[in-house]
C-alpha positions in Angstrom: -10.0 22.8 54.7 -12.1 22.5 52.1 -13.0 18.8 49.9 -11.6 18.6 46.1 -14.3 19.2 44.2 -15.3 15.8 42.0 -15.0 16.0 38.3 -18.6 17.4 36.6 -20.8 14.4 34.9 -20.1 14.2 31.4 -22.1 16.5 29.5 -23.8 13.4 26.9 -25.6 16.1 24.8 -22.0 17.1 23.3 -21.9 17.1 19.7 -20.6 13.4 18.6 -19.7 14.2 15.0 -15.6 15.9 16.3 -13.1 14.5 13.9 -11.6 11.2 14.3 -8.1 10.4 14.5 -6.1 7.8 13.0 -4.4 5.7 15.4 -2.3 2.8 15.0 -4.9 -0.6 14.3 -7.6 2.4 13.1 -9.8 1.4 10.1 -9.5 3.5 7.9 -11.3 4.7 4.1 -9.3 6.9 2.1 -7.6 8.0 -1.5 -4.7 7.5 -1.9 -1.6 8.6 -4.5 1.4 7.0 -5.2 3.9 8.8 -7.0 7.4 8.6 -8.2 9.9 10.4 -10.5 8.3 9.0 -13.8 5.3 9.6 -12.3 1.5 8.4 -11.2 2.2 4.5 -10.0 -1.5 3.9 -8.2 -4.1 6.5 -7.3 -7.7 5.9 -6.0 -8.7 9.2 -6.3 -11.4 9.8 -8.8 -12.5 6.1 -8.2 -13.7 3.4 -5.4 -11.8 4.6 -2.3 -9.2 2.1 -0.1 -10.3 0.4 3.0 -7.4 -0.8 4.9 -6.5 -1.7 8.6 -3.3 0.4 9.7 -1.2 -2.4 10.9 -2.4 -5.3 8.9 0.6 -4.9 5.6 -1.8 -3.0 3.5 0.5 -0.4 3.0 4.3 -0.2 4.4 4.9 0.9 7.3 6.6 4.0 6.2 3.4 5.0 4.7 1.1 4.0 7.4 3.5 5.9 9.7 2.5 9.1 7.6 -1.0 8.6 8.4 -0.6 8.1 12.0 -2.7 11.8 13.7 -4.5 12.8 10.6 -8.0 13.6 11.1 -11.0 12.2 9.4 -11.5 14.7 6.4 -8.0 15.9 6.1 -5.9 15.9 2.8 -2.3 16.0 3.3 1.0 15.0 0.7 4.3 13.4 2.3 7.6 13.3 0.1 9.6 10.6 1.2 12.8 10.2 0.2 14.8 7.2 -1.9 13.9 3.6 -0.3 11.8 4.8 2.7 8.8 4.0 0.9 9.7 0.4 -0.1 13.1 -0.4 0.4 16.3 -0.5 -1.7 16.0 -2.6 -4.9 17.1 -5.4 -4.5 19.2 -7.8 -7.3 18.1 -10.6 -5.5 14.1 -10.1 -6.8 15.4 -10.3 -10.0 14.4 -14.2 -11.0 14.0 -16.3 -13.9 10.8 -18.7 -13.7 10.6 -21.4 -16.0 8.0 -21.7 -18.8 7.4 -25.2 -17.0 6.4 -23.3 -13.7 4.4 -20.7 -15.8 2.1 -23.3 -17.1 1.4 -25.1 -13.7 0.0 -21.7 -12.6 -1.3 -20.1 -14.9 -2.3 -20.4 -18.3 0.0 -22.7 -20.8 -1.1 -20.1 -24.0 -0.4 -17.5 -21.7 2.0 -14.8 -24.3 4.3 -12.6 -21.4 6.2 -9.4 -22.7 8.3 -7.0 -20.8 6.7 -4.7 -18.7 3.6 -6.6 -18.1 2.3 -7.3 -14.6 2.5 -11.1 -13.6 0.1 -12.0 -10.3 1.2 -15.1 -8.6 -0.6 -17.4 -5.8 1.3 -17.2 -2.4 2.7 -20.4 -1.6 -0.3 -21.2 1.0 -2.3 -20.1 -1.4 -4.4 -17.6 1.0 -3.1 -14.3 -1.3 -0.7 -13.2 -4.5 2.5 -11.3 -4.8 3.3 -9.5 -8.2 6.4 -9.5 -10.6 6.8 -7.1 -13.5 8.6 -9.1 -16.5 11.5 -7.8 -17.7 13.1 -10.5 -20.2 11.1 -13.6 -22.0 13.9 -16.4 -23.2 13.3 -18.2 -26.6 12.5 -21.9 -24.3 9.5 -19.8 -22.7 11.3 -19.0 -19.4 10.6 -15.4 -18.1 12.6 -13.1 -16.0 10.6 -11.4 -13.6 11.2 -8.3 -11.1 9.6 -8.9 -8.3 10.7 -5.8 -6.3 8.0 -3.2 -5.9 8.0 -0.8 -8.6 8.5 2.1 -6.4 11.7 0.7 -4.7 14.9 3.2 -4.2 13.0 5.3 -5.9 11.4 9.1 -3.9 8.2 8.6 -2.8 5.3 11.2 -3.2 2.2 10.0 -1.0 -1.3 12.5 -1.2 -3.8 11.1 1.1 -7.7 12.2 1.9 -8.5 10.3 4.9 -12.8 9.5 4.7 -13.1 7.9 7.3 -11.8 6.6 10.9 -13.2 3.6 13.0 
């Protein structure tokens, strides 16, 4: 009867520089592309690449799903469809702020017209959510959309992934 042979030592010459893959927590560097019907919404390409944590709300999770296996290096385009990406819209992120509000966080000359993009503190104050505005009254108050601009809408999604810690 012969003994099972033991595994051979690791061979630590090996060359190190194999392709990483993403994983969920990886920390990742890459372009990315976010398209809809009407178009281009946010694109890094061609500019200072992302660095996100897969996990940490960077992106939604239907995104960071599409990244999970890729290697370090590879390009590759996802269509999703209508409100995978972010959701449905929803009527509800549809609110009026008040001029008085306005002026307590931001600037009281501040001039807002439809369309514009509105940053506003969190209410801890550690980071900023975004409205588009969509209506100005005459008493200064300002309807805002605070539903991502991508929502119920298809999704394209181009990625190069740079890097993967």
């Amino acid at each position: 009867m012969s003994e099972p042979m033991s595994p051979a030592p690791a061979d630590h010459t090996a060359d190190n520089t194999a392709a990483q893959t993403v994983v969920a927590g990886a920390f990742l560097t890459l372009h990315y592309r976010l398209s809809g019907p009407s178009g281009e919404v946010v694109s890094t390409f061609g500019g200072k690449p992302s660095t996100l944590s897969l996990g940490a709300g960077d992106l939604s999770p239907a995104l960071e799903e599409k990244l999970l296996g890729l290697l370090e290096g590879e390009e590759a385009s996802f269509e999703l469809p209508a409100g995978a990406a972010f959701g449905e819209r929803n009527p509800e992120m549809l609110q009026w702020v008040s001029a008085k509000l306005l002026h307590e966080l931001g600037d009281p000359q501040e001039v807002y017209l439809p369309g514009e993009v509105v940053e506003f503190p969190t209410p801890d104050g550690q980071g900023s959510y975004a409205g588009a505005v969509v209506q100005v009254r005459e008493d200064g108050a300002v309807r805002f959309d605070f539903n991502h601009p991508l929502a119920g809408q298809p999704v394209r999604f181009d990625v190069q992934i740079i890097g993967v810690l």
